[in-house]
mmCIF file of the N, C-alpha and C atoms, coordinates in Angstrom:
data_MODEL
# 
_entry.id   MODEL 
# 
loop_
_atom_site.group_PDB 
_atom_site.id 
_atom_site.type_symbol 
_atom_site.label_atom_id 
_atom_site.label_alt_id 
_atom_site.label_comp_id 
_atom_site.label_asym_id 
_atom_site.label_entity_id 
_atom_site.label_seq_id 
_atom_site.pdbx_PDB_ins_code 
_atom_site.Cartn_x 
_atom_site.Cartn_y 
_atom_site.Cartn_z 
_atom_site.occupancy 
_atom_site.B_iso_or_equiv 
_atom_site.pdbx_formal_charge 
_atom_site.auth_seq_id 
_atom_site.auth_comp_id 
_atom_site.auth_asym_id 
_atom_site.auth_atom_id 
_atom_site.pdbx_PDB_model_num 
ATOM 1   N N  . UNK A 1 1  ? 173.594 51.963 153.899 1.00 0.00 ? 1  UNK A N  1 
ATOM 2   C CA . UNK A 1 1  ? 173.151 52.796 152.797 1.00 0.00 ? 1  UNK A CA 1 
ATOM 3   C C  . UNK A 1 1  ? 171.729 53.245 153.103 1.00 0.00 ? 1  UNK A C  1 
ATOM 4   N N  . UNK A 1 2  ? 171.664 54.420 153.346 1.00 0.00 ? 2  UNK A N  1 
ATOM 5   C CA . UNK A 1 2  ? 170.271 54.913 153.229 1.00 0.00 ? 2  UNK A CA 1 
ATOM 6   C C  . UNK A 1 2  ? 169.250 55.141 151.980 1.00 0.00 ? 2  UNK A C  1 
ATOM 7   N N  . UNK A 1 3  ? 168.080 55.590 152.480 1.00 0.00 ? 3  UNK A N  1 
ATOM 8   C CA . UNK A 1 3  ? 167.010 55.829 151.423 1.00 0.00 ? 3  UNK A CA 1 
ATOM 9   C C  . UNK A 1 3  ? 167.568 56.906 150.283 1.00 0.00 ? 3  UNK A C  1 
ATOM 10  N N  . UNK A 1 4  ? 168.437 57.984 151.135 1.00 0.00 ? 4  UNK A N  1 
ATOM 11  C CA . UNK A 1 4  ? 168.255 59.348 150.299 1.00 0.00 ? 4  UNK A CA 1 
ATOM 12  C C  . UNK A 1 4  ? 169.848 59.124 149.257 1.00 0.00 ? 4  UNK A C  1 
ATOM 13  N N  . UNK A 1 5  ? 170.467 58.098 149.575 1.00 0.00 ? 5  UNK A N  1 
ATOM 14  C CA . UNK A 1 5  ? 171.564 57.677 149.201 1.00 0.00 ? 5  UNK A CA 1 
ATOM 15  C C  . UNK A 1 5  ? 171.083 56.827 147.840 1.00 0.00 ? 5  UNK A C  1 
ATOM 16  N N  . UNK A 1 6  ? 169.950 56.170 147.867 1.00 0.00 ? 6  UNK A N  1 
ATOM 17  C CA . UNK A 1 6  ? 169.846 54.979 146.904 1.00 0.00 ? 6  UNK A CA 1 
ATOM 18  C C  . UNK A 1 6  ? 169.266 55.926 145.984 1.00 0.00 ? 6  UNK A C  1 
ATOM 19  N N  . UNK A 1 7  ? 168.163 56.833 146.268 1.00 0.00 ? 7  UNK A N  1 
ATOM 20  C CA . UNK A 1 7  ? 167.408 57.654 145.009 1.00 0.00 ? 7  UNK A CA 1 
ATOM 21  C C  . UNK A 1 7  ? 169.044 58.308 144.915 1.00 0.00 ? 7  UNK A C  1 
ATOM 22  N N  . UNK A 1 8  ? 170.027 58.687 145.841 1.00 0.00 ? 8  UNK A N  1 
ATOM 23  C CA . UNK A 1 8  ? 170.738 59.449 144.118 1.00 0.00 ? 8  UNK A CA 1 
ATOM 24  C C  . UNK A 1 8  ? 171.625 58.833 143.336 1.00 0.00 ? 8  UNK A C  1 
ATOM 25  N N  . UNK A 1 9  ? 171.261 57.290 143.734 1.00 0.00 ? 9  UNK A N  1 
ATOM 26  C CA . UNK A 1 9  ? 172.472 56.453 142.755 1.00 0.00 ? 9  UNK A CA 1 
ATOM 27  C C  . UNK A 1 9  ? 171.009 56.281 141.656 1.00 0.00 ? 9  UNK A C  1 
ATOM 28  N N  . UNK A 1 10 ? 169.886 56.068 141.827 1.00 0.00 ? 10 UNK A N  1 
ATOM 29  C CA . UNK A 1 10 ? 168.745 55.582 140.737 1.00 0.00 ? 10 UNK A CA 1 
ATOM 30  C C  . UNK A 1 10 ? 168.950 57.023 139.980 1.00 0.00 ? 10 UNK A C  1 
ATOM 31  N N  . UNK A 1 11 ? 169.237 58.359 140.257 1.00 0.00 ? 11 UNK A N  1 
ATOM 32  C CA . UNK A 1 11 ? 168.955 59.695 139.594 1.00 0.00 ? 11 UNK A CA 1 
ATOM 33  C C  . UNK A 1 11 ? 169.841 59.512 138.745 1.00 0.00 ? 11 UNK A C  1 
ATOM 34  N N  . UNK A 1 12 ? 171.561 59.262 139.173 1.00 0.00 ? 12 UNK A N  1 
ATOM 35  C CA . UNK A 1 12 ? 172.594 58.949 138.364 1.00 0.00 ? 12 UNK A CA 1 
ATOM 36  C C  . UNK A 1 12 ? 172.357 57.926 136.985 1.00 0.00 ? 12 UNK A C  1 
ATOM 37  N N  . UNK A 1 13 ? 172.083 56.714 137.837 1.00 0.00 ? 13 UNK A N  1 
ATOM 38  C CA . UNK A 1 13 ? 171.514 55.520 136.604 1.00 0.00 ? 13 UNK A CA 1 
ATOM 39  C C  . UNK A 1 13 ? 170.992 56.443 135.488 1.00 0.00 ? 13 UNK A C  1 
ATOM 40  N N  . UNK A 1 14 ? 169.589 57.203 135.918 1.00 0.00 ? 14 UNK A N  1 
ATOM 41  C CA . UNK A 1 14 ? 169.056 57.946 134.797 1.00 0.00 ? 14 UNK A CA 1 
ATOM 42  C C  . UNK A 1 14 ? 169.386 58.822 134.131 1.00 0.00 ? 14 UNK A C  1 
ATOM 43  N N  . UNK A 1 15 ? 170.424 59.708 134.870 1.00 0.00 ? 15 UNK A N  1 
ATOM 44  C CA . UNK A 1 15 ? 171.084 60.507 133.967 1.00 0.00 ? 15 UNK A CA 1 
ATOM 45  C C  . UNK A 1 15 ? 171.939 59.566 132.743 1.00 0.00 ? 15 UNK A C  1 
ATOM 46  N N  . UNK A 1 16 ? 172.851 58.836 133.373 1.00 0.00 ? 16 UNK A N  1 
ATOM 47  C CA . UNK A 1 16 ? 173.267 57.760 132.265 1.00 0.00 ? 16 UNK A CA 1 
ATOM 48  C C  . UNK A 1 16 ? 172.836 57.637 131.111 1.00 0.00 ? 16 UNK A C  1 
ATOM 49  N N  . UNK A 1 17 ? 171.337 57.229 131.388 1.00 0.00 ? 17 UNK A N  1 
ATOM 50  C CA . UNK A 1 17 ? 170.609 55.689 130.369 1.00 0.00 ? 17 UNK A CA 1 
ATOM 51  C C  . UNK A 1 17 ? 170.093 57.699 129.947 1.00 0.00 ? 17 UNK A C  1 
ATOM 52  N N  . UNK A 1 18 ? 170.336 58.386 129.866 1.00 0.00 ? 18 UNK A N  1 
ATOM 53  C CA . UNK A 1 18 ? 169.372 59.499 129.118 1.00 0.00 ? 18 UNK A CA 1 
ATOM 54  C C  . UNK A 1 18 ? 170.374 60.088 128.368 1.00 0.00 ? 18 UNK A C  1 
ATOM 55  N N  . UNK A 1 19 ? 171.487 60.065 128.585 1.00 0.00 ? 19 UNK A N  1 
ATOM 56  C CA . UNK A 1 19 ? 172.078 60.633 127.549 1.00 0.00 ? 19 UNK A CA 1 
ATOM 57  C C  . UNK A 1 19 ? 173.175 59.172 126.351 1.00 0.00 ? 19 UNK A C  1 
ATOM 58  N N  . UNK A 1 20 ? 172.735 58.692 126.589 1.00 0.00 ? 20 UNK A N  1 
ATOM 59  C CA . UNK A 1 20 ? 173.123 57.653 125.887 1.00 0.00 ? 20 UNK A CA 1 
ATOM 60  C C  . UNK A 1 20 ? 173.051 58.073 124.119 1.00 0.00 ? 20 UNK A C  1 
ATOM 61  N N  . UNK A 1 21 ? 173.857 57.711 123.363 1.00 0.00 ? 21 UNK A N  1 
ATOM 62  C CA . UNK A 1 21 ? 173.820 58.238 121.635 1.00 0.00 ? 21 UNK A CA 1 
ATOM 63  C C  . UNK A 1 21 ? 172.586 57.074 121.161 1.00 0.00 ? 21 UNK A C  1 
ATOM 64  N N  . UNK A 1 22 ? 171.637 58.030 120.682 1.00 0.00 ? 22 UNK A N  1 
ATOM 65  C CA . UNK A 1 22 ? 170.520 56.827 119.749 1.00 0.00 ? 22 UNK A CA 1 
ATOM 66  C C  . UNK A 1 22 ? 171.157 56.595 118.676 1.00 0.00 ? 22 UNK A C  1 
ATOM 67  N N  . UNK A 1 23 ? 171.727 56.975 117.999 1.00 0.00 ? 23 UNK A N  1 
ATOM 68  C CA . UNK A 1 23 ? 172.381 56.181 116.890 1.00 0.00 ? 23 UNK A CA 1 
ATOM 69  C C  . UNK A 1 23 ? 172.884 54.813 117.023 1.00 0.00 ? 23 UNK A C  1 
ATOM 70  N N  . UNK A 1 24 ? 173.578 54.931 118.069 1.00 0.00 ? 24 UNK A N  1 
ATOM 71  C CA . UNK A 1 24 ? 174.453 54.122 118.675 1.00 0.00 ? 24 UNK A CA 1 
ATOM 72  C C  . UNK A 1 24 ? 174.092 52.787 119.142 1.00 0.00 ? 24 UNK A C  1 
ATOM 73  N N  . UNK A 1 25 ? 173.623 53.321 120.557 1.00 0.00 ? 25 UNK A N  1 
ATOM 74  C CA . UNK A 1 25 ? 172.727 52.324 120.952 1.00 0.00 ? 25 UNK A CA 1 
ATOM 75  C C  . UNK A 1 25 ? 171.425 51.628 120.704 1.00 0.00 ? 25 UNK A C  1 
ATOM 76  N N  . UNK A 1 26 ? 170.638 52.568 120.026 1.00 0.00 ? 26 UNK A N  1 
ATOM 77  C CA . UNK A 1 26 ? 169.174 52.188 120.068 1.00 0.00 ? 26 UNK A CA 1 
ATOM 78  C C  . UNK A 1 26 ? 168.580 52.024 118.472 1.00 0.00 ? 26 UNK A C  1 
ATOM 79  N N  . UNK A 1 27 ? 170.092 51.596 117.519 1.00 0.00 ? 27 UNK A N  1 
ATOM 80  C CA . UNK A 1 27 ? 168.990 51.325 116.435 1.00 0.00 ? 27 UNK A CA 1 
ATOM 81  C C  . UNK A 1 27 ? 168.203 50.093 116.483 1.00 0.00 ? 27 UNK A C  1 
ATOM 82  N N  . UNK A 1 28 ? 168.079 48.838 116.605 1.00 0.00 ? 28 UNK A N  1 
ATOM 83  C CA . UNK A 1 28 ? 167.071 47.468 116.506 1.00 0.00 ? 28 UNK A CA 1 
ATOM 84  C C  . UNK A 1 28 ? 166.066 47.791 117.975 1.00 0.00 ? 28 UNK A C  1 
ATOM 85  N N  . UNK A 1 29 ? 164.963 47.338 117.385 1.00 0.00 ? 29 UNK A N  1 
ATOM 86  C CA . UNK A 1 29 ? 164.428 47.461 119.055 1.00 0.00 ? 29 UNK A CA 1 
ATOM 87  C C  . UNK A 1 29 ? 163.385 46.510 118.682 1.00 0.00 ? 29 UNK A C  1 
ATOM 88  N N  . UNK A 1 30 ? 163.833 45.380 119.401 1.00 0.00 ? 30 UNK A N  1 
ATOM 89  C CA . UNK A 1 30 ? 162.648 44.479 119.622 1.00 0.00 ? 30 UNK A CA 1 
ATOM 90  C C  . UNK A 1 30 ? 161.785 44.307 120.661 1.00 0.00 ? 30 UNK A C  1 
ATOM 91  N N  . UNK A 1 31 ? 160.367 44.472 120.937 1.00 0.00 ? 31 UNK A N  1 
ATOM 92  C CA . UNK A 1 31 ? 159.924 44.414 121.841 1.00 0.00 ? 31 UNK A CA 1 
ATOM 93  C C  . UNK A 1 31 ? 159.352 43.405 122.802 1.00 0.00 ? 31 UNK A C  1 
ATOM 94  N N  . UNK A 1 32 ? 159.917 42.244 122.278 1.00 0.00 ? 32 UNK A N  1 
ATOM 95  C CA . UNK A 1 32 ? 159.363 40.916 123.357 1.00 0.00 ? 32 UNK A CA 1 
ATOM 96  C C  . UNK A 1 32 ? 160.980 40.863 124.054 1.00 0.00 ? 32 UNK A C  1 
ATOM 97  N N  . UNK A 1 33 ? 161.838 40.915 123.572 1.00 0.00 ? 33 UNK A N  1 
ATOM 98  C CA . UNK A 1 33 ? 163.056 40.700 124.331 1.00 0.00 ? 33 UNK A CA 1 
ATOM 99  C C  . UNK A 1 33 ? 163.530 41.543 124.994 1.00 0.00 ? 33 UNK A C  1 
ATOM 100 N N  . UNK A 1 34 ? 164.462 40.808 126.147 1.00 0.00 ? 34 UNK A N  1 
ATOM 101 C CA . UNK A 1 34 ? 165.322 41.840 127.402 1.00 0.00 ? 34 UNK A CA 1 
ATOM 102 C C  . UNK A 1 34 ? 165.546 42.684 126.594 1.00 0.00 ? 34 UNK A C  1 
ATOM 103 N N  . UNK A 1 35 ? 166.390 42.949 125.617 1.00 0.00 ? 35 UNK A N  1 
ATOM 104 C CA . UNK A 1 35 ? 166.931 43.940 124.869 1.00 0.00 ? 35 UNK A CA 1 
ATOM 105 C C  . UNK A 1 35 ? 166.014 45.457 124.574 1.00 0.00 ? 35 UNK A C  1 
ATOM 106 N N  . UNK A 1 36 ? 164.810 44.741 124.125 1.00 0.00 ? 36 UNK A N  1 
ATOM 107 C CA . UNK A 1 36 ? 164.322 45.373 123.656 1.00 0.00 ? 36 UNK A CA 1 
ATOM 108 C C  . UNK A 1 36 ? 163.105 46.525 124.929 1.00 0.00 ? 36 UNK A C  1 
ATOM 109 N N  . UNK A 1 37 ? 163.479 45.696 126.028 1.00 0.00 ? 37 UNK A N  1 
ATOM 110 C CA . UNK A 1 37 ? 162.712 45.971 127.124 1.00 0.00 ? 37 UNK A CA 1 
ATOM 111 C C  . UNK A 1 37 ? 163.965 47.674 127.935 1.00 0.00 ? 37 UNK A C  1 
ATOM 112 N N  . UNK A 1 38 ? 165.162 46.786 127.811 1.00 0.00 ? 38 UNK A N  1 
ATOM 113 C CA . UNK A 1 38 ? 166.182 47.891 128.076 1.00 0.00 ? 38 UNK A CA 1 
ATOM 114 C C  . UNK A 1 38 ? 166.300 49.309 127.399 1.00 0.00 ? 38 UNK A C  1 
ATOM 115 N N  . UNK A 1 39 ? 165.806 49.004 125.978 1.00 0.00 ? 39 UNK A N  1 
ATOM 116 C CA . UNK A 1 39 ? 165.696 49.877 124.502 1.00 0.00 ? 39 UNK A CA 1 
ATOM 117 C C  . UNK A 1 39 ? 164.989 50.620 125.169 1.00 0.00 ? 39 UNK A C  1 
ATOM 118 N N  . UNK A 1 40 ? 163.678 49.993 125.525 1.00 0.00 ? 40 UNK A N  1 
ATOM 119 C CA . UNK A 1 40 ? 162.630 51.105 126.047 1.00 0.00 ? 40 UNK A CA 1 
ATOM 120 C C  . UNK A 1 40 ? 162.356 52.048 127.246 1.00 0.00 ? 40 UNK A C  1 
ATOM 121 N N  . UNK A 1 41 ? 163.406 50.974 128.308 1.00 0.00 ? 41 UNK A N  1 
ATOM 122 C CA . UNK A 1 41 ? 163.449 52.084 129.303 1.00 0.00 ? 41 UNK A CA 1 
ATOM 123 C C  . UNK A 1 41 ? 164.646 53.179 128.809 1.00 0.00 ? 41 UNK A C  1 
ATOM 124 N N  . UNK A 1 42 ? 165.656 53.333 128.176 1.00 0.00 ? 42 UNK A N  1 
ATOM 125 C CA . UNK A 1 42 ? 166.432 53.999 127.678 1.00 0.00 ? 42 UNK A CA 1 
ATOM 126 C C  . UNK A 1 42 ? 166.134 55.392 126.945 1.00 0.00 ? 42 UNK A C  1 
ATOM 127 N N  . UNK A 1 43 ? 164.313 54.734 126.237 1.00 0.00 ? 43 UNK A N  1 
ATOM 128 C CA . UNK A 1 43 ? 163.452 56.002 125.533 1.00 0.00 ? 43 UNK A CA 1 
ATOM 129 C C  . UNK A 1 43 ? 162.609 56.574 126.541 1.00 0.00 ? 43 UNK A C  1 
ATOM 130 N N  . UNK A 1 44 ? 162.441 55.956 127.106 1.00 0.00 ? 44 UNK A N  1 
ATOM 131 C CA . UNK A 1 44 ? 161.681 56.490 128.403 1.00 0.00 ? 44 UNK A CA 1 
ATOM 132 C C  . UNK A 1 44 ? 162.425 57.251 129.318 1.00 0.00 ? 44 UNK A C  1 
ATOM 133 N N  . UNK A 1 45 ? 164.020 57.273 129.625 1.00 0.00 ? 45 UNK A N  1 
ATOM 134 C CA . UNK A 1 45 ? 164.822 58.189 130.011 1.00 0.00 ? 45 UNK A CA 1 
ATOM 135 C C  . UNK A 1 45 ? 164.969 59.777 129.412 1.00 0.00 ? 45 UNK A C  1 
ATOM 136 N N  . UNK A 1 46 ? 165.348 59.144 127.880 1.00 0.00 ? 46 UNK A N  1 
ATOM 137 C CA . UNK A 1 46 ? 165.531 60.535 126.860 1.00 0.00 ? 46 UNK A CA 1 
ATOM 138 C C  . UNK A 1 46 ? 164.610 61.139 127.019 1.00 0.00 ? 46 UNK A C  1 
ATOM 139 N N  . UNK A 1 47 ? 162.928 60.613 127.136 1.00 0.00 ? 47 UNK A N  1 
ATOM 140 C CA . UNK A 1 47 ? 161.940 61.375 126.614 1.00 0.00 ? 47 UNK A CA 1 
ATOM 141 C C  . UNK A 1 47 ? 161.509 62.307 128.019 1.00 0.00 ? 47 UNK A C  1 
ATOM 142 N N  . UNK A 1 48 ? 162.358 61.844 129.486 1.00 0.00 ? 48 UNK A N  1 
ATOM 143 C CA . UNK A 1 48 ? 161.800 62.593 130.662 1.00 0.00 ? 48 UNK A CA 1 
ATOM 144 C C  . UNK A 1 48 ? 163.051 63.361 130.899 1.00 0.00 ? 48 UNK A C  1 
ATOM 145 N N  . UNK A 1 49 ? 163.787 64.112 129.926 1.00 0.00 ? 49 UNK A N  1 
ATOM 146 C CA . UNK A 1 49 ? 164.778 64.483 129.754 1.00 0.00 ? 49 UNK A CA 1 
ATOM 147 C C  . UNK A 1 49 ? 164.657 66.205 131.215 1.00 0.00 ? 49 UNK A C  1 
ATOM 148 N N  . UNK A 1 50 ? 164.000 66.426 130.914 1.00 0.00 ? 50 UNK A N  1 
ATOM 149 C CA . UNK A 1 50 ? 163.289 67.995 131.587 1.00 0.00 ? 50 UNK A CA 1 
ATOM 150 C C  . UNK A 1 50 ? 162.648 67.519 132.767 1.00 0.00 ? 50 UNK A C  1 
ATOM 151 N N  . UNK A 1 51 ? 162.333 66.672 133.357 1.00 0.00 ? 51 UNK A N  1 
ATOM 152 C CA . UNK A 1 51 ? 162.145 66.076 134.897 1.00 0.00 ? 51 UNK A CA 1 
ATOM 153 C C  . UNK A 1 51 ? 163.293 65.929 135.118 1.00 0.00 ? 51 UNK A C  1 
ATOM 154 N N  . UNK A 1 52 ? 164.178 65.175 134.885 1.00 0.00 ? 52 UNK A N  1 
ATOM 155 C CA . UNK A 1 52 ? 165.731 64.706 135.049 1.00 0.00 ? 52 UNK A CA 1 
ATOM 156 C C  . UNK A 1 52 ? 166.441 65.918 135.532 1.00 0.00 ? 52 UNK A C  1 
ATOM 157 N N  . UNK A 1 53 ? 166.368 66.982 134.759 1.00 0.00 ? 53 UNK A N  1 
ATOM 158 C CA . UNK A 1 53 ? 167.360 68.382 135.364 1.00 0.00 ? 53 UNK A CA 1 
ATOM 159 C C  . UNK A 1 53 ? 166.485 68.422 136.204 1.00 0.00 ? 53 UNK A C  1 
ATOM 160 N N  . UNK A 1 54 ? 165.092 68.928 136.093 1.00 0.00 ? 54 UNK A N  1 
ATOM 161 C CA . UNK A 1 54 ? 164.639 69.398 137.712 1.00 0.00 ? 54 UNK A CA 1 
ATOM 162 C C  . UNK A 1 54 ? 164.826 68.735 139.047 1.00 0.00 ? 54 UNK A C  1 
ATOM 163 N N  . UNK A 1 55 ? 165.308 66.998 139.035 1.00 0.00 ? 55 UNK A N  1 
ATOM 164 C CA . UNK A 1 55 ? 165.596 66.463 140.357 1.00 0.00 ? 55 UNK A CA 1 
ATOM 165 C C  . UNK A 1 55 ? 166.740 66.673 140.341 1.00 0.00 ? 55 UNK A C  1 
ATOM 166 N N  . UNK A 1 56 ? 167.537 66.504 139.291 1.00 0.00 ? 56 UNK A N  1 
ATOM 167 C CA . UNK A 1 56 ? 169.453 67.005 139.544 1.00 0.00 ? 56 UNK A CA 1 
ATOM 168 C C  . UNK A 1 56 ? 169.383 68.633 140.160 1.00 0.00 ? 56 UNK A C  1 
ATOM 169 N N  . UNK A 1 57 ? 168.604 69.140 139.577 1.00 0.00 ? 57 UNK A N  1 
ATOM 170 C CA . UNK A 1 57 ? 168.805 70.657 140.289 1.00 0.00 ? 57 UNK A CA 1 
ATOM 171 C C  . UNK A 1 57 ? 168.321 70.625 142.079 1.00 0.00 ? 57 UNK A C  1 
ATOM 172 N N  . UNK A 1 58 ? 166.769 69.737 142.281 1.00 0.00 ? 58 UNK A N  1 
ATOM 173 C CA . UNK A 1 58 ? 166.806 69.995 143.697 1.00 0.00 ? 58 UNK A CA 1 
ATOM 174 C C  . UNK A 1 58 ? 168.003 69.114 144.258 1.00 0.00 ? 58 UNK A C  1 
ATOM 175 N N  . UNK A 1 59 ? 168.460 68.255 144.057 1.00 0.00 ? 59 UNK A N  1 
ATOM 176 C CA . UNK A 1 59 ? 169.417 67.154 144.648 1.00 0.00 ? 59 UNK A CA 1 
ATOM 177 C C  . UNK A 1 59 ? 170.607 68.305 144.894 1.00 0.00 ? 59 UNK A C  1 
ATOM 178 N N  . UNK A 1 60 ? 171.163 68.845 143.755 1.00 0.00 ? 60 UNK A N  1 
ATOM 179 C CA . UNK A 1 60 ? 172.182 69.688 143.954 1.00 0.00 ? 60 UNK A CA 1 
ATOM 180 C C  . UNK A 1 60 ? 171.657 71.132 144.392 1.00 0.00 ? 60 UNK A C  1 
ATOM 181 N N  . UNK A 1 61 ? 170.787 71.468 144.921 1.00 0.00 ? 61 UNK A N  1 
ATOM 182 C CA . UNK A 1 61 ? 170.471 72.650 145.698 1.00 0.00 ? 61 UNK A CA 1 
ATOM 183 C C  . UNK A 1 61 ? 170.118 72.184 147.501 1.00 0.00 ? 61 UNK A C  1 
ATOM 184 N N  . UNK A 1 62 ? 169.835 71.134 147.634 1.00 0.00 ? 62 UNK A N  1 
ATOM 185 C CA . UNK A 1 62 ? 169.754 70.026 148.903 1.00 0.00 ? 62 UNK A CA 1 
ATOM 186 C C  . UNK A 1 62 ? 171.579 70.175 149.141 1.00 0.00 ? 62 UNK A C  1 
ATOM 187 N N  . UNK A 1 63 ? 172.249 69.285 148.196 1.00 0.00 ? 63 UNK A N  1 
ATOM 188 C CA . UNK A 1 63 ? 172.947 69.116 148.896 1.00 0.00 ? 63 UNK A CA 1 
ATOM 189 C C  . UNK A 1 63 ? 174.370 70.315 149.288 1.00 0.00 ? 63 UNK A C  1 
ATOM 190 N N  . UNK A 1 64 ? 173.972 71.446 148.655 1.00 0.00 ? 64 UNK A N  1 
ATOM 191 C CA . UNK A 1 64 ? 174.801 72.539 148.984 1.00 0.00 ? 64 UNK A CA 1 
ATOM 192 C C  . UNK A 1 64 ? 173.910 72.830 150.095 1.00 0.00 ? 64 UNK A C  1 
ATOM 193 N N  . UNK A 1 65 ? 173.000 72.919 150.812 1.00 0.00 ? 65 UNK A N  1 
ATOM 194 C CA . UNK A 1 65 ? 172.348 73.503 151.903 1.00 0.00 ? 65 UNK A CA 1 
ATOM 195 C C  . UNK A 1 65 ? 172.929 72.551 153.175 1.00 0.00 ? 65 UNK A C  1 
ATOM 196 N N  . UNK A 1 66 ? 172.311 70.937 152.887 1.00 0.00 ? 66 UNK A N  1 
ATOM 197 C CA . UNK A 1 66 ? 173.111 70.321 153.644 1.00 0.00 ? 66 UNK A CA 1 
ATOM 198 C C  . UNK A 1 66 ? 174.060 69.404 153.742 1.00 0.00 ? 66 UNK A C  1 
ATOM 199 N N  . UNK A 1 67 ? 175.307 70.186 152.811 1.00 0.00 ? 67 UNK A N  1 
ATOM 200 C CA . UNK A 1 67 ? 176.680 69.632 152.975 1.00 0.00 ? 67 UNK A CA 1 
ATOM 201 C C  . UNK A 1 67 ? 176.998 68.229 152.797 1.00 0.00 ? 67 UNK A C  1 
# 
């Protein structure tokens, strides 16, 4: 597994954890616990919502160039 292989499974992860339903998932949020530590990287996904398309767009403009 290469380098350029692992950033696009971490890009995926983030697409994931960013579209996730806040209703859903993210009503309690405690902040000393795992939970609440997960909560936050989850808001920290949603909120870099507009970085997120711009690496999905170069990733998918990369990889139509090189196949």
């Amino acid at each position: 597994m290469g380098f350029w292989t692992l950033m696009e499974g971490l890009l995926l992860f983030a697409n994931a954890l960013a579209i996730l339903n806040e209703d859903r998932f993210l009503a309690p949020k405690e902040k000393n616990s795992l939970k609440g530590q997960i909560v936050g990287l989850i808001h920290a996904c949603q909120y870099m919502r507009l970085p997120l398309m711009l690496f999905n767009l170069i990733v998918i403009v990369f990889k139509l160039f090189s196949g």
